[in-house]
Structure formats: C-alpha cells, structure tokens
C-alpha positions in Angstrom: 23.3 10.9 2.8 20.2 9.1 1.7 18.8 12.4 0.0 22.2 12.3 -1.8 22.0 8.7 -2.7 17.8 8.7 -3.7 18.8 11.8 -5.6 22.0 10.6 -7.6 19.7 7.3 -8.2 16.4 9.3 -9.4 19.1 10.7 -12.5 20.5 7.6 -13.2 20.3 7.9 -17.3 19.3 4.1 -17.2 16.6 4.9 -14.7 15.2 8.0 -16.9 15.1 5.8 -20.0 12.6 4.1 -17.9 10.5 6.8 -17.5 11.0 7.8 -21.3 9.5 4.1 -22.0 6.5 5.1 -19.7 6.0 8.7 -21.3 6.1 7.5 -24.6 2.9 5.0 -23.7 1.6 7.8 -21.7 1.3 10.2 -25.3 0.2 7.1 -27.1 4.0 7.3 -29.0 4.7 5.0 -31.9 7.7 4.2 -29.7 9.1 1.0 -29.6 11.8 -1.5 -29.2 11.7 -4.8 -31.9 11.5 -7.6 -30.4 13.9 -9.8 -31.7 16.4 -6.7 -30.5 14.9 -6.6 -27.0 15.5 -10.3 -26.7 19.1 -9.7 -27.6 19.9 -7.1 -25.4 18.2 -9.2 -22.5 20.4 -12.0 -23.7 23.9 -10.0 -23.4 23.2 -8.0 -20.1 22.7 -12.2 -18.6 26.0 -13.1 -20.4 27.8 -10.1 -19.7 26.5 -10.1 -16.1 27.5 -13.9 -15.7 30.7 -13.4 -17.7 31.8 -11.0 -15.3 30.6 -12.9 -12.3 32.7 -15.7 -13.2 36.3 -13.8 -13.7 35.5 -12.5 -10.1 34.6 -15.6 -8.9 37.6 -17.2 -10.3 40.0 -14.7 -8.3 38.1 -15.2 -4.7 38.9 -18.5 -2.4 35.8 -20.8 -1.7 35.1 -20.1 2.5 32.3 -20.5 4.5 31.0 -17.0 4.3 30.6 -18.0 0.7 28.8 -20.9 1.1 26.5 -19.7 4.4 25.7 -16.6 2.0 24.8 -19.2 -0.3 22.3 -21.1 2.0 20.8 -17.8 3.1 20.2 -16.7 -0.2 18.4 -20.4 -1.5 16.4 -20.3 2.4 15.5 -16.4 1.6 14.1 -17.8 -2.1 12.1 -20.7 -0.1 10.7 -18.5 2.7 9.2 -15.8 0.8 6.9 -17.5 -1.2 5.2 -19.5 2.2 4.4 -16.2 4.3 3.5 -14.2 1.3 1.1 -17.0 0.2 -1.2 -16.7 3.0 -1.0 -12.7 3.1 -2.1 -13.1 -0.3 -4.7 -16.1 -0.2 -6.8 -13.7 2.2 -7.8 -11.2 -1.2 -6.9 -13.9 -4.4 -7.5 -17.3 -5.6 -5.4 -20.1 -4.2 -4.1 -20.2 -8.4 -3.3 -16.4 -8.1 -1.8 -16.3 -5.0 0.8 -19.3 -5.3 1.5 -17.6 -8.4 2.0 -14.0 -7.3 3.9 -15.8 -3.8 6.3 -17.4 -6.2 7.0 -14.6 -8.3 7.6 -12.6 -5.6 10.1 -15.4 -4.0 12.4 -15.8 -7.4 14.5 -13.1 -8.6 14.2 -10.7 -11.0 17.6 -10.8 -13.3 17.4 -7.1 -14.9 17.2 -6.0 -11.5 20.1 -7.3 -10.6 21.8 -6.0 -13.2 20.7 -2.7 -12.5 21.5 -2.9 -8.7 25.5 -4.1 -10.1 25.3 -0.7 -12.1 24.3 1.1 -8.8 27.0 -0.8 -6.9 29.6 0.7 -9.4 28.1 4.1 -8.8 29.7 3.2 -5.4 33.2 2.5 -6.2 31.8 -1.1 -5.7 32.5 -4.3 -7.1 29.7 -7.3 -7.3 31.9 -10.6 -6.2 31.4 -13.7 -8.3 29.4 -15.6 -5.7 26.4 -13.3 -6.0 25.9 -14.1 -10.0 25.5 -17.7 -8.8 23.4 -17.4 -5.9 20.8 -15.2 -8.2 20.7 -18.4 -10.5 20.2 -20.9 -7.5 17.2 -18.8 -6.5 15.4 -18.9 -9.5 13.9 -22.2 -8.9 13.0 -22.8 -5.0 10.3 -20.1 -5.4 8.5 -21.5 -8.2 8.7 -25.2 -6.9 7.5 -23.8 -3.6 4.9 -21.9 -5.2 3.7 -25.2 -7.2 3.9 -27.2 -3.7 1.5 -24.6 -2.1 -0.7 -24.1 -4.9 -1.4 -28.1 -5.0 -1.6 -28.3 -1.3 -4.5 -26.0 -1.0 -6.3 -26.5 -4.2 -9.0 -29.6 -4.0 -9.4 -30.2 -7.6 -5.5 -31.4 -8.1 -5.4 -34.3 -10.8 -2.4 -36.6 -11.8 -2.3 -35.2 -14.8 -1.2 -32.0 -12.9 1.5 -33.8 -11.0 3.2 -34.6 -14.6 3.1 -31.0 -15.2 4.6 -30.4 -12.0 7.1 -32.5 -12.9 7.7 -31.0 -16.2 7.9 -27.2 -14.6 10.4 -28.1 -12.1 12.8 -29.6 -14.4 11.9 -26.4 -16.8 12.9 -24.3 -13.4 16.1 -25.4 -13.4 16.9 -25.3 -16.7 15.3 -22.2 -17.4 16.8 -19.7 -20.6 17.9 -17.2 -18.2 19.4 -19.6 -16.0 21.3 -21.7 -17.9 23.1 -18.6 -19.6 24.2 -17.0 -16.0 25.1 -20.4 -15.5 27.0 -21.0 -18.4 28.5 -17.6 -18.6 29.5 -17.5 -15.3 31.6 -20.9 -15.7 32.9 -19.8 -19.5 34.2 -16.4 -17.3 35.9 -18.7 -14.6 37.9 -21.1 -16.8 38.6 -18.2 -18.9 42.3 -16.3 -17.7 43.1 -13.3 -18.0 44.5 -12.8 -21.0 41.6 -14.2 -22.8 39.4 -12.5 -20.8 40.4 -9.0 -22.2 40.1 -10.0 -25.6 36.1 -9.7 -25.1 36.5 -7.0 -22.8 35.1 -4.1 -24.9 31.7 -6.3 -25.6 31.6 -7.3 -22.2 32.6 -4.1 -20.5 32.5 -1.3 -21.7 29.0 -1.6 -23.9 27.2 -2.9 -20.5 25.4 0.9 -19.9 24.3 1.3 -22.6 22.6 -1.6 -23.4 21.2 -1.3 -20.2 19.4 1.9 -20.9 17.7 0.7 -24.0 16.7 -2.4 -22.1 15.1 -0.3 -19.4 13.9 1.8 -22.2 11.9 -1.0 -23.1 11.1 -2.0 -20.0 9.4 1.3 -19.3 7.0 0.9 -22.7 6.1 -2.7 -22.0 5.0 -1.3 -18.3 3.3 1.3 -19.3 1.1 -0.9 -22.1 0.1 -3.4 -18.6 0.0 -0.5 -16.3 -3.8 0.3 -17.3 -5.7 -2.7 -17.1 -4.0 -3.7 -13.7 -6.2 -1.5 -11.8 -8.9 -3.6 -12.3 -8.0 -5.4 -9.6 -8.4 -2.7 -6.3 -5.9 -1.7 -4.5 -4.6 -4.9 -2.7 -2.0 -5.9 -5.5 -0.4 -2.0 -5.6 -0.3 -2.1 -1.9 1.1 -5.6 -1.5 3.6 -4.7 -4.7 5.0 -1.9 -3.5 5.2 -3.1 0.7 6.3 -6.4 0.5 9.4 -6.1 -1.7 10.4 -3.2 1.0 10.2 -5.0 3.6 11.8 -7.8 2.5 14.9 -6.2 1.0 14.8 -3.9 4.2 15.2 -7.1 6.6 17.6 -9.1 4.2 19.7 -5.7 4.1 19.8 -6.2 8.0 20.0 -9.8 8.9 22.4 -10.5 6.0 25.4 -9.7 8.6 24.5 -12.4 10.3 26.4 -14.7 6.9 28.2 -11.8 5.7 30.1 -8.4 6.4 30.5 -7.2 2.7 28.2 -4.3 2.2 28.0 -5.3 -1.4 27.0 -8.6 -1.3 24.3 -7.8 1.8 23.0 -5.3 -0.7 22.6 -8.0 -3.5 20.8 -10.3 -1.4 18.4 -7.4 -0.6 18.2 -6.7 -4.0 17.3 -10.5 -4.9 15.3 -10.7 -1.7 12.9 -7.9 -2.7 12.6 -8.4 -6.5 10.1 -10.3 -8.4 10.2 -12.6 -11.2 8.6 -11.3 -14.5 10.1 -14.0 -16.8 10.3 -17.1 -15.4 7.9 -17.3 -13.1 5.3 -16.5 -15.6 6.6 -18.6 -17.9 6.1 -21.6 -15.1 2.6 -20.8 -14.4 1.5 -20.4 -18.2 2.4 -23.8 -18.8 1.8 -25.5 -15.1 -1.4 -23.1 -13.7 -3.0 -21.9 -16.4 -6.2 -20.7 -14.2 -3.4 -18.5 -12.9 -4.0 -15.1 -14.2 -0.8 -13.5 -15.9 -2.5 -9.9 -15.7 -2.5 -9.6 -12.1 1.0 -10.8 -11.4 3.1 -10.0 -14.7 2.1 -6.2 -14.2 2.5 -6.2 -10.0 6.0 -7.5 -10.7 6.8 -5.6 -13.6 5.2 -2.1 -13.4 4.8 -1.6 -10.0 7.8 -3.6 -8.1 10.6 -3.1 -10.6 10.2 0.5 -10.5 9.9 0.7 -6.7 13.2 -0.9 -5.8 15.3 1.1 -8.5 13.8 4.6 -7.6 13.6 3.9 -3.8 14.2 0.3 -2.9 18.2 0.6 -4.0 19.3 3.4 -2.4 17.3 2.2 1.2 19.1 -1.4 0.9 22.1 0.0 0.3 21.7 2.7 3.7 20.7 -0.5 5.9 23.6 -2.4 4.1 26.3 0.7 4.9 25.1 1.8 7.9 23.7 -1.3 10.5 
C-alpha cells in the first residue's frame, strides 16, 4: 500500500510540473512564469483554499476536538522552532539559526494546498477547521523565532525591539494570512446558493492552477538550488530529516486531539512544512544579518519537494494506519 500510494503521488501531474520547472533550469530553458501571473495564481489557490475552508467550516458544529486540534496545532507551531533552534545553533549563526528555526516552525501554504489535492486523490475531504488552524500558525513561529534570536544575541539594541514590534504585528497581518482569513469567513457567511454561483472559479479551475504554480515553483528552485551548496551538507541533511520527523510524529500523536485521518494528516502536513514567504519576509525586514540564501532555498528546494514526493504519502500511512 505505500508503494501504491508513493507511486500514484510520484505521477501526480501537479507534482511533474514540478520537475518540468526544475528541468527547464537544468537545460538553461528560457522558461518562465511572469510574475505578476505567478502572484495571481498564488493569490487564488489562498482564496480558493480559504473559500472552500469556510463553506466546510460553516456545515461542521464547533466541539472540543475542534478546538483541542486547534491548541495542538498553535503548541506544534511554538515547539518546533525552540528544539530546532539549538540543533541548528551548533553549525549557524544565532541570526541564521532563529531564522531557519522559525521558518521551519510556520507553515508553508502551497503545501497545504497540495496536501488538500492529495487528500482528494483519497476520496477525502479537508474540514473547515484545518484552513484556519494553518493561518493561526503562521505567526507563533516567527515571534518565537524573534524571541530566541534576541535572547541569545548580545548585541540586541532598542531600536531592534521597535522592529520586533513592527514584525509581530506584520505576522499577523501577513498577505497570505489575511486572505485565508478573509476567504475563509466570506465562504462561511456565504449559503449555499451563493456559494455555487463562484463554484466553477473556485472549483473546478483549482488543478490546474495548481500545476502552473508548482510549475513555477520548480524554476524558482532550481535558479536557488546551485548556490545553496555553498553551505556543506548540514542544511540538506537538517532540510530533508527534520520535516520527516516532525510530520512523522504529528501523524502519530495527532490522535491524541483527533480521530479524523484527514485532519491528523493536515497537521502533519503543517507540522513538517516550512515557510518560504512569510518568514523570509519577517527576517528581511527584522534580521537582516539573517542570510535569505541559506534558508529560502532549504525551505523551498529541498523541503517542499521532500514532503510532496515522499513526506505525503508517509503522513498519510501513519495517519491511516496507527
């Protein structure tokens, strides 16, 4: 069954638009996606993810497996960046390694819409809950990440504190967030009946999309994929190990909150992706001795990939089968 599942996942069209992004760099291809189209595309699959999110959410009754799911999923967000901090201030810079720990704590959101197209591969459905928690675990990461970075860093100055400030409000009301967010509540006051007037844009387009997104996903990765090296070995290993292991024990613990396979295999999916647009946004204004080609590319070229070639189909086997 996981053979089946790895293999039915390796020929996922959006999945092989991926690689055709990173062949195309490979051959030195003219190959590419505008970007004032790619920022489009990113900006429907959040609506349309959060849209859909909502309409769910607005048929399920508020319990307490939804709200202990949420708590996990905000606690998960706030414990990843601590441990992975220290792992990773052994080989980096305090700056580097609160930045990598708090990428690696957020979430990355065209993961999760990639995992929701896996779930429906399954004769799945992702409940409303999930699109929420993903937005409440944006920000705990990168405030955590901030905390730790000041903590251990001697030269901290008041002016950093303001930007502190300034990047934790920016956290919250982050582009990405705020249109989950605001989808996700447009979707649950919306009925029915008005719901299935936008259907077709919301619905039915979703795939494709998808694969041109991922299409561009695969060229930007490719263009980072060559200086990243640079760095040894350490960042590959860590990027490819740690998001396994965390989606791995997410996948398993997760039943302590809840019994829905799906919604243990979105929190490992949250749990072991990595954040390549907020985060990076934080640090660029906040830690700018952070350095953006060490943990933009571990996130994006070497994570992503990971958990939609292997990562998915093992969360989803831990989620099924423990």
């Amino acid at each position: 069954m996981n053979l089946n599942l790895l293999i039915e996942n390796l020929t996922n069209p959006a999945l092989l638009f991926f690689v055709l992004g990173l062949v195309a760099v490979l051959f030195k291809s003219d190959l590419e996606i505008p970007p004032n189209s790619s920022k489009f595309i990113s900006l429907y699959l959040l609506f349309s993810i959060g849209f859909k999110g909502g309409q769910e959410l607005a048929h399920e009754a508020m319990n307490m497996e939804i709200a202990w799911t949420i708590l996990f999923g905000i606690s998960i967000a706030s414990a990843i960046p601590i441990y992975t901090f220290f792992i990773l201030k052994r080989k980096l810079s305090v700056y580097d390694a609160g930045a990598v720990a708090a990428a690696y704590g957020s979430i990355s959101a065209v993961t999760f819409v990639t995992a929701v197209s896996y779930l429906e591969m399954q004769q799945m459905i992702l409940h409303g809950h999930m699109v929420a928690i993903m937005a409440l675990m944006e920000a705990p990461a990168i405030v955590i990440g901030l905390l730790l970075i000041s903590t251990f860093t001697k030269d901290s100055m008041q002016s950093e504190k303001v930007k502190k400030r300034i990047v934790i409000k920016h956290s919250f009301t982050n582009g990405s967030v705020m249109l989950i967010l605001g989808s996700l509540i447009i979707g649950f006051l919306a009925s029915d009946a008005q719901a299935e007037g936008i259907k077709p844009f919301t619905n039915d387009i979703f795939k494709g999309f998808l694969a041109i997104f991922l299409l561009d996903m695969g060229i930007i990765s490719g263009r980072k994929l060559g200086s990243f090296f640079e760095y040894g070995w350490f960042p590959v290993i860590f990027a490819i190990v740690i998001p396994l292991i965390n989606g791995s024990i997410v996948a398993l613990i997760s039943a302590a909150v809840t019994d829905d396979v799906s919604n243990r295999f979105m929190l490992a999916i949250l749990s072991a992706s990595a954040s390549y647009i907020a985060v990076p946004a934080a640090m660029k204004m906040t830690v700018p001795k952070a350095n953006p080609g060490l943990f933009l590319p571990m996130a994006l070229a070497v994570t992503f990939p990971v958990n939609i070639t292997i990562g998915m189909p093992l969360y989803f086997l831990l989620a099924s089968y423990y």
